[in-house]
C-alpha positions in Angstrom: -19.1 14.7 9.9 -15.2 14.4 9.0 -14.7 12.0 11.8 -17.2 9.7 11.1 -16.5 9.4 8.1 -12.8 8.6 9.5 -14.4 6.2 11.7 -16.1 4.5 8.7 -13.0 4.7 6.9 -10.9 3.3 9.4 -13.4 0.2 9.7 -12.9 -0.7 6.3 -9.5 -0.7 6.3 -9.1 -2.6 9.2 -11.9 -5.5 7.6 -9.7 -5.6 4.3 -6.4 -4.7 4.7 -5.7 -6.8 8.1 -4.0 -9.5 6.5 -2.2 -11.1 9.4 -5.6 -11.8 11.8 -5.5 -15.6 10.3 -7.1 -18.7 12.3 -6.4 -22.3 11.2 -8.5 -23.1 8.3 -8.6 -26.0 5.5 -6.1 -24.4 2.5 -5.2 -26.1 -0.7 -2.0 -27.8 -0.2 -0.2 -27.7 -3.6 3.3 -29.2 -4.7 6.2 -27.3 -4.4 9.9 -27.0 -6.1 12.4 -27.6 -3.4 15.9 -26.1 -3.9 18.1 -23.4 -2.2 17.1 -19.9 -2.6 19.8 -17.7 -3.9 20.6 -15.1 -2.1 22.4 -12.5 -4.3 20.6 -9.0 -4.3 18.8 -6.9 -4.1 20.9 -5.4 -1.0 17.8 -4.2 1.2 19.1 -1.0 2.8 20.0 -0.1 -0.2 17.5 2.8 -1.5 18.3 2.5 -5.3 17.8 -1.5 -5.4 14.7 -1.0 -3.7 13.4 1.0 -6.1 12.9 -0.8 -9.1 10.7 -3.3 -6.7 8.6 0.1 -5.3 8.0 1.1 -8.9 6.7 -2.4 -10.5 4.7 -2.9 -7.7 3.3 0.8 -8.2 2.4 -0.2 -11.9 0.9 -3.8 -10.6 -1.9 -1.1 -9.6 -2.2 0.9 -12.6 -5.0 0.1 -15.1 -3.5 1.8 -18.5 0.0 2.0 -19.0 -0.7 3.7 -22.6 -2.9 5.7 -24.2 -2.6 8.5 -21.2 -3.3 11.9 -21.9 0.6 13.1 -22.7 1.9 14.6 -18.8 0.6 11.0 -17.5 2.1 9.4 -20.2 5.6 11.5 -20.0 5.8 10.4 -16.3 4.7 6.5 -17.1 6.9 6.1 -19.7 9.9 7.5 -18.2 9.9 4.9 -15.4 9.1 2.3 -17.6 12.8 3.4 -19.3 14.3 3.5 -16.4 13.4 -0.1 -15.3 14.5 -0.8 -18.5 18.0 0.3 -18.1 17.8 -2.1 -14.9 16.8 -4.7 -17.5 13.1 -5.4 -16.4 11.2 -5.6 -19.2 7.2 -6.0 -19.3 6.5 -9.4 -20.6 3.9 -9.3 -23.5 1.8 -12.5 -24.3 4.1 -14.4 -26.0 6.4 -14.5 -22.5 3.2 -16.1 -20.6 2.5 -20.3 -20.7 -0.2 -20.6 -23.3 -2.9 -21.7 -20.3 -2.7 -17.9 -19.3 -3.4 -16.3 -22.5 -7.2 -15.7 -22.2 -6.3 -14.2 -18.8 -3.8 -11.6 -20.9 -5.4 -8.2 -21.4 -3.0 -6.5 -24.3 -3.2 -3.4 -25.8 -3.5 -0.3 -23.3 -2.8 -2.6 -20.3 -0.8 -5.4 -20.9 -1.4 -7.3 -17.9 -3.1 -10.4 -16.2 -6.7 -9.7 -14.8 -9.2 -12.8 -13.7 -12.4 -11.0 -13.2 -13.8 -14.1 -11.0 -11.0 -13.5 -8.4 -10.0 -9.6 -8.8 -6.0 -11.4 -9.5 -4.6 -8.3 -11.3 -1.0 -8.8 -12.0 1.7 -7.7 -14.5 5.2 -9.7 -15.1 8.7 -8.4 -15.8 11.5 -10.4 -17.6 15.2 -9.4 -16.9 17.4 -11.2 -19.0 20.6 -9.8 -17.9 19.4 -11.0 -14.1 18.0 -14.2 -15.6 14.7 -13.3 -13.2 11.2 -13.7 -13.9 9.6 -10.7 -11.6 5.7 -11.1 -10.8 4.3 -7.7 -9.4 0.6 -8.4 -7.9 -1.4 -5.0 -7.2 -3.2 -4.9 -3.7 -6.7 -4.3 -3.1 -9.0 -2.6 -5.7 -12.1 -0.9 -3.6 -14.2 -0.6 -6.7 -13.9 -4.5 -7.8 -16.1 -6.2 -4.9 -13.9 -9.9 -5.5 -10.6 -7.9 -4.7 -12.6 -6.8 -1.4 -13.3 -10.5 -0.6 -10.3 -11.5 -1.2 -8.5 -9.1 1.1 -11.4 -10.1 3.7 -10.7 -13.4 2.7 -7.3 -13.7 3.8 -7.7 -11.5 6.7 -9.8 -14.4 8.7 -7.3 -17.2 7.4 -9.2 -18.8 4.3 -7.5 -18.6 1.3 -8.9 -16.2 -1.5 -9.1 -17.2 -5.6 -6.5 -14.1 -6.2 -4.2 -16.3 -3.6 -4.2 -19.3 -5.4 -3.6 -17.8 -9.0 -0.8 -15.9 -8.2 0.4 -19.2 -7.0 -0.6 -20.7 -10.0 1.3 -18.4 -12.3 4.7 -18.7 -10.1 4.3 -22.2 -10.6 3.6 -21.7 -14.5 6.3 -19.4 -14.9 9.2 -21.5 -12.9 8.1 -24.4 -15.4 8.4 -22.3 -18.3 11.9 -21.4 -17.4 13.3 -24.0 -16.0 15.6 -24.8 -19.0 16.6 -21.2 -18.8 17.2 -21.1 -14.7 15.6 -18.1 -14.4 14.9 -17.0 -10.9 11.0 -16.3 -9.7 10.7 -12.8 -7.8 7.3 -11.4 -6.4 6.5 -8.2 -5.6 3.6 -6.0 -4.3 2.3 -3.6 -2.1 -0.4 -4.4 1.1 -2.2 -7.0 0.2 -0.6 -7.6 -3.1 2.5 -8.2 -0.4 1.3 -10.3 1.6 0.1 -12.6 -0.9 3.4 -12.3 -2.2 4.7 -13.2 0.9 2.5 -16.3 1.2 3.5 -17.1 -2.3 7.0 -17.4 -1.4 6.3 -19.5 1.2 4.6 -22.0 -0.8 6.9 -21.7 -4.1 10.1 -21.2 -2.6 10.5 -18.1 -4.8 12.1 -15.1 -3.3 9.4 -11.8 -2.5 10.1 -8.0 -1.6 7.4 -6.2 -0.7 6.2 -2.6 0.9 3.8 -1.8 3.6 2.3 -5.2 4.0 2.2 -7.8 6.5 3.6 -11.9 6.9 0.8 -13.8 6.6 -0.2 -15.9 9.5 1.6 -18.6 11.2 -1.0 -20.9 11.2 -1.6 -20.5 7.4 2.0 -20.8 6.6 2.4 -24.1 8.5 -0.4 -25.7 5.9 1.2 -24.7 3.0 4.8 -24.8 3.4 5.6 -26.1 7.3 9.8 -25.8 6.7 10.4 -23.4 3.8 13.6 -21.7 3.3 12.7 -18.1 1.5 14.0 -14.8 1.1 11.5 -12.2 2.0 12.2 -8.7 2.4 9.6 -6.1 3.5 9.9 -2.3 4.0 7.4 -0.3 5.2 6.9 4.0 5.6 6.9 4.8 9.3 3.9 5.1 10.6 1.8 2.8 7.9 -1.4 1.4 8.8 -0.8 -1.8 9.0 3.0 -1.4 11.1 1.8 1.4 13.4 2.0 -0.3 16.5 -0.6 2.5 18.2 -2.6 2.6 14.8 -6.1 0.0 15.8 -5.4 -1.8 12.2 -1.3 -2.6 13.5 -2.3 -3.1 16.6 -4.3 -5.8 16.0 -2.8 -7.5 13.3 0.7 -8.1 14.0 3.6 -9.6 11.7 3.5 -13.3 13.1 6.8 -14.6 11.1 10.3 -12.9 11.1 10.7 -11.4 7.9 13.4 -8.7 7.4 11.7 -6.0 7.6 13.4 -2.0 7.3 11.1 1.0 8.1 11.3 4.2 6.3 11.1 7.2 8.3 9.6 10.5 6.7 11.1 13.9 7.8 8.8 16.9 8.5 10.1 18.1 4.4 8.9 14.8 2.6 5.4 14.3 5.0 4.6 18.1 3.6 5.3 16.5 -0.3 3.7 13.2 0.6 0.7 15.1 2.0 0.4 17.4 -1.0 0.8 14.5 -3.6 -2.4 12.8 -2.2 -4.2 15.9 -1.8 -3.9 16.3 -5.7 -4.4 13.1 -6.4 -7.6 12.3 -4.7 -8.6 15.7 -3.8 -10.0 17.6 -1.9 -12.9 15.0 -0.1 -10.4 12.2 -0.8 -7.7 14.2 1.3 -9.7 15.4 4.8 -11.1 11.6 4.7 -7.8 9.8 4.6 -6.2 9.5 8.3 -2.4 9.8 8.2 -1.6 6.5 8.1 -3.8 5.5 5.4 -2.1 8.5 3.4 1.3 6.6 4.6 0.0 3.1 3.2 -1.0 4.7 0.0 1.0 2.9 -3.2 1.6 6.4 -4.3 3.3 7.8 -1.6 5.8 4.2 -1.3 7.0 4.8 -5.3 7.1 9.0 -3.9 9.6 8.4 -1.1 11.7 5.3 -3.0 12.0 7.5 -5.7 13.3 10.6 -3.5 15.6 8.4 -1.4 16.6 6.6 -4.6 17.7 10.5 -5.6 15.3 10.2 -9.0 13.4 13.2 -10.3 11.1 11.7 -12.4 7.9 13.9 -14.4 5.1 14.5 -12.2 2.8 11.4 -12.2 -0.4 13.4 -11.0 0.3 16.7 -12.9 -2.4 18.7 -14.1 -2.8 18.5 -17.8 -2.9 21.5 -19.8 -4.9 22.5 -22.9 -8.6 23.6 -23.6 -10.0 20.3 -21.8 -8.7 21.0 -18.3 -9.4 25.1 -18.9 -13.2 24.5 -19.0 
């Protein structure tokens, strides 16, 4: 029973989360900014630079940021400080172009969400950095349009959640023009790779986590000669950059892209392992193949975190009090 369910398992991620399988297809070509990309951090190898990137793209993914119950919140809101003290701060409506205000969901969430597209998104302003981050989450298995989406893009047609997050870097760079704020893009799988593509066709700079370039093909329709700066890192052994894994195997990285892989030693696999066993659970755990576990959002904030040499509150600690004793 436990491996077909792994078989079943390992189908769907290889139908939704293979986002470099592209053919040549008819795309939107849209109009782009053309200038040189500056190249001034963050410095790649370097685990605490990476981190504030592995964290915002962690909280693309995140539904509430507030109104936890108070162990979740502890952990939430002590990473929120701490990208704070880097200078990112979330951008509330008021920091959106006034076209995107019906797409702003505020209270609880504060974030971006088109329901027609599944383009879930949430922005960071760093003033000190004059940047304008946009961190898009990856795929959502219980909204149906982010499923398409990822399917979408993994047979070379572009997806709705593509061309809004296009949309909104577009939006954004006219908004703060006058102020020459820098565009950044982050995410994680397929929230990366439309990063990735994104970059491409904006010319603003992307660093992203366990994902993959998007096709050649694809590329050469929306931005044949850009000049970007893309950075990808990856855990060893993910999914989607196991060469002997079926879903790397097949879809391989068809642009260079600086790319550095994380390696887990036997210490942090054993702490990565245990985080999504209490996460997910029990069924969720013995389901999960070791390099979906390695794919997992969760485990890339995890391991940035511990090379980054943070000790942040628990984010899936068990919550105490008469609800959790019944």
């Amino acid at each position: 029973m436990k491996v077909m369910f792994r078989s079943l398992l390992l189908f769907l991620t290889i139908a939704c989360f293979g986002l470099t399988a592209y053919s040549e297809q008819s795309v939107h070509t849209i109009d782009t900014v053309s200038y040189e990309v500056r190249q001034s951090y963050p410095d790649w190898e370097n685990a605490a630079d990476r981190l504030p990137y592995a964290m915002m793209s962690y909280f693309a993914e995140v539904i509430k940021i507030k109104g936890r119950k108070p162990n979740k919140q502890k952990a939430i809101d002590q990473r929120f400080a701490y990208l704070a003290s880097n200078g990112y701060i979330l951008a509330e409506k008021k920091d959106f172009p006034r076209d995107w205000y019906k797409h702003f969901q505020g209270g609880d969430l504060n974030r971006i969400y088109i329901d027609e597209t599944g383009f879930r998104a949430r922005v960071f302003i760093n003033e000190t950095k004059k940047t304008v981050l946009l961190a898009i989450a990856g795929t959502d298995f219980s909204d149906k349009d982010s499923i398409l989406s990822a399917a979408y893009l993994a047979y070379g047609r572009q997806s709705g959640a593509m061309m809004n997050a296009m949309d909104l870097v577009l939006d954004l760079r006219q908004m703060y023009f006058e102020k020459d704020y820098r565009i950044e893009i982050t995410g994680a799988s397929q929230g990366g790779a439309i990063a990735q593509l994104v970059a491409y066709a904006t010319a603003a700079s992307a660093f992203v986590f366990n994902s993959q370039m998007p096709g050649q093909a694809l590329l050469d329709i929306v931005m044949p000669d850009a000049k970007v700066d893309i950075k990808h890192a990856y855990i060893g052994g993910d999914m989607l950059n196991d060469s002997i894994h079926p879903a790397g195997f097949i879809f391989q990285n068809s642009s260079t892209v600086e790319t550095l892989e994380i390696m887990l030693d036997d210490t942090m696999e054993d702490e990565v392992n245990d985080l999504y066993y209490r996460q997910h659970g029990v069924l969720g755990y013995y389901l999960a193949t070791t390099p979906w576990v390695r794919h997992w959002t969760g485990t890339v904030l995890f391991v940035s975190e511990k090379l980054a040499g943070k000790d942040f509150a628990d984010l899936y600690a068990k919550e105490t009090g008469k609800k959790s004793a019944k």
